[in-house]
ROMAR-408412 format. One record per residue: x, y, z of N, C-alpha, C in turn; residue in one letter. Coordinates in pm, whole numbers, padded with zeros to 5 digits, always signed. Last residue first. Layout:
! residues N
XYZXYZXYZA;...
//
This chain:
! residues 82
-15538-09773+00910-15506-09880+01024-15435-09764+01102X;-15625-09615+00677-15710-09576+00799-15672-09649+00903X;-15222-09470+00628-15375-09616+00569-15483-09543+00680X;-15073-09229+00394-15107-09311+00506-15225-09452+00490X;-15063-09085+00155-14984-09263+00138-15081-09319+00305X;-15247-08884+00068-15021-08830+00082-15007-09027+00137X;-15458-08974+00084-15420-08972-00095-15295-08937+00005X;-15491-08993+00368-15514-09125+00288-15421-09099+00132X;-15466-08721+00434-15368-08812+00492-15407-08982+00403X;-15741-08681+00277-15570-08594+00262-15454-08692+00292X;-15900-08789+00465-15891-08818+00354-15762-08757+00233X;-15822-08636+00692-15882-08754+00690-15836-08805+00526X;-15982-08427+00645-15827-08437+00672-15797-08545+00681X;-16227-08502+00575-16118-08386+00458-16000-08454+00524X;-16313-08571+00853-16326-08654+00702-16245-08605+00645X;-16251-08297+00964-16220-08389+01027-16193-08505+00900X;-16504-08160+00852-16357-08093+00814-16238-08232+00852X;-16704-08340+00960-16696-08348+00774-16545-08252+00727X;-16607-08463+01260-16685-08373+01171-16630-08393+01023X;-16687-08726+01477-16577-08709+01359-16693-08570+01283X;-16825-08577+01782-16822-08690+01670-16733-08651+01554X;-16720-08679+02128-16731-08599+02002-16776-08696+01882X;-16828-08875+02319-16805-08764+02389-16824-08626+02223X;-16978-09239+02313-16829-09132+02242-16908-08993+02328X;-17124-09382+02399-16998-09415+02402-16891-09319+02387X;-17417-09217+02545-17331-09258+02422-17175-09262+02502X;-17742-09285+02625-17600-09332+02673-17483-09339+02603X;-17854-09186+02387-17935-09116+02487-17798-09182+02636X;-17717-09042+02098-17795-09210+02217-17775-09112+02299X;-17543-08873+01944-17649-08830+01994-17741-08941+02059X;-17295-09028+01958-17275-08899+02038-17417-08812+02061X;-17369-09198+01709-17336-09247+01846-17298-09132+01972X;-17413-09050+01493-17537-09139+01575-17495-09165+01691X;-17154-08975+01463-17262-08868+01526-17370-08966+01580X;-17029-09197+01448-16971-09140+01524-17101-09055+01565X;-17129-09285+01169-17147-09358+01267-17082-09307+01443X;-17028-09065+00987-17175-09104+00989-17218-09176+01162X;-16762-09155+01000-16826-09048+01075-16912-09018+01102X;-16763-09429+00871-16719-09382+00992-16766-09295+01091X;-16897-09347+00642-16971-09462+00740-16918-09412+00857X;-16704-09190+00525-16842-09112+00582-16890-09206+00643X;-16509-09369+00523-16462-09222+00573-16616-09195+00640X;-16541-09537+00318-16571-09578+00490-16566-09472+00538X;-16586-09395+00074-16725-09455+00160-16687-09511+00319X;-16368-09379+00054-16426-09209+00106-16547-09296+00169X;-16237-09625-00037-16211-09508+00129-16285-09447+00142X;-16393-09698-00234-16406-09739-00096-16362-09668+00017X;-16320-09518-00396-16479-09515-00360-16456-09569-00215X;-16007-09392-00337-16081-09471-00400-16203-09440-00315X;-15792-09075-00392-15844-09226-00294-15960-09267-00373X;-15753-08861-00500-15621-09000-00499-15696-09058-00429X;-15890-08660-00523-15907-08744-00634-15849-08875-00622X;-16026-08459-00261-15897-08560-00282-15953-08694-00384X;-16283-08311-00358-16160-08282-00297-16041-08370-00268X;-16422-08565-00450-16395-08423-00497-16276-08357-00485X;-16434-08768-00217-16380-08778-00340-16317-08637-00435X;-16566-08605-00050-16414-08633-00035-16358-08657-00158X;-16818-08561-00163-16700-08437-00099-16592-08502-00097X;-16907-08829-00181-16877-08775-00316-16768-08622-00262X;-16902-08877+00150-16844-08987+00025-16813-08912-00090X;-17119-08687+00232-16968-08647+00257-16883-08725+00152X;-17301-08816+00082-17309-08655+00024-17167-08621+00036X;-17360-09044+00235-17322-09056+00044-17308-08880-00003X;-17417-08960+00429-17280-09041+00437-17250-09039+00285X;-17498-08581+00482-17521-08779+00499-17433-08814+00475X;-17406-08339+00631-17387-08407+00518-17435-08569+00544X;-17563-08153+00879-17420-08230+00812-17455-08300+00696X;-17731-07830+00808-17716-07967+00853-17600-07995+00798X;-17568-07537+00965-17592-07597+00817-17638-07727+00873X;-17568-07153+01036-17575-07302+01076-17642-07404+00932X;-17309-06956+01044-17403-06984+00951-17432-07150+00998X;-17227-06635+01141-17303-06781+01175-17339-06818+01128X;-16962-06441+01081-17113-06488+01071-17120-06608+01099X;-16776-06246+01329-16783-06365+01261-16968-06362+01171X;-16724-06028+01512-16637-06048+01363-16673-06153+01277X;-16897-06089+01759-16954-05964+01614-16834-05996+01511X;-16798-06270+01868-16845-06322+01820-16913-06240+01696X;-16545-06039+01983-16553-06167+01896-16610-06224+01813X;-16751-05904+02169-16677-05885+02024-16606-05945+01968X;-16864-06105+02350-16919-06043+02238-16856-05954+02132X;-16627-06416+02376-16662-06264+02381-16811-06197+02276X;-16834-06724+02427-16737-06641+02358-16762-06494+02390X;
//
């Protein structure tokens, strides 16, 4: 990135969320879905990063925790995870 660019911003680096930390975030933030969605939500994504850090991984990205949110938005407005 530019260096003046990157001077408008702060950096703030965070670990990700485990799977039962993102699970209760979603819930939080979208009340309309059930335990079980948010719990596959974070298995899901949970299971995306393990798989983008193997040492031969299948995947290229992994589902991020903003990614889950939206995710879970589109679940409470009616969609399905099919």
């Amino acid at each position: 990135m530019d260096r003046a660019l990157v001077d408008r911003f702060t950096i703030i680096e965070m670990d990700t969320l485990n799977k039962e930390q993102e699970a209760d975030l979603l819930l939080q933030l979208h009340p309309g879905i059930t335990k079980s969605q948010s719990n596959i939500i974070a298995e899901i994504a949970s299971l995306t990063r393990k798989e983008v850090t193997n040492e031969t991984p299948k995947l290229t990205n992994a589902i991020s925790t903003r990614l889950s949110v939206e995710i879970a938005g589109l679940l409470e407005d009616g969609f399905t995870l099919a």
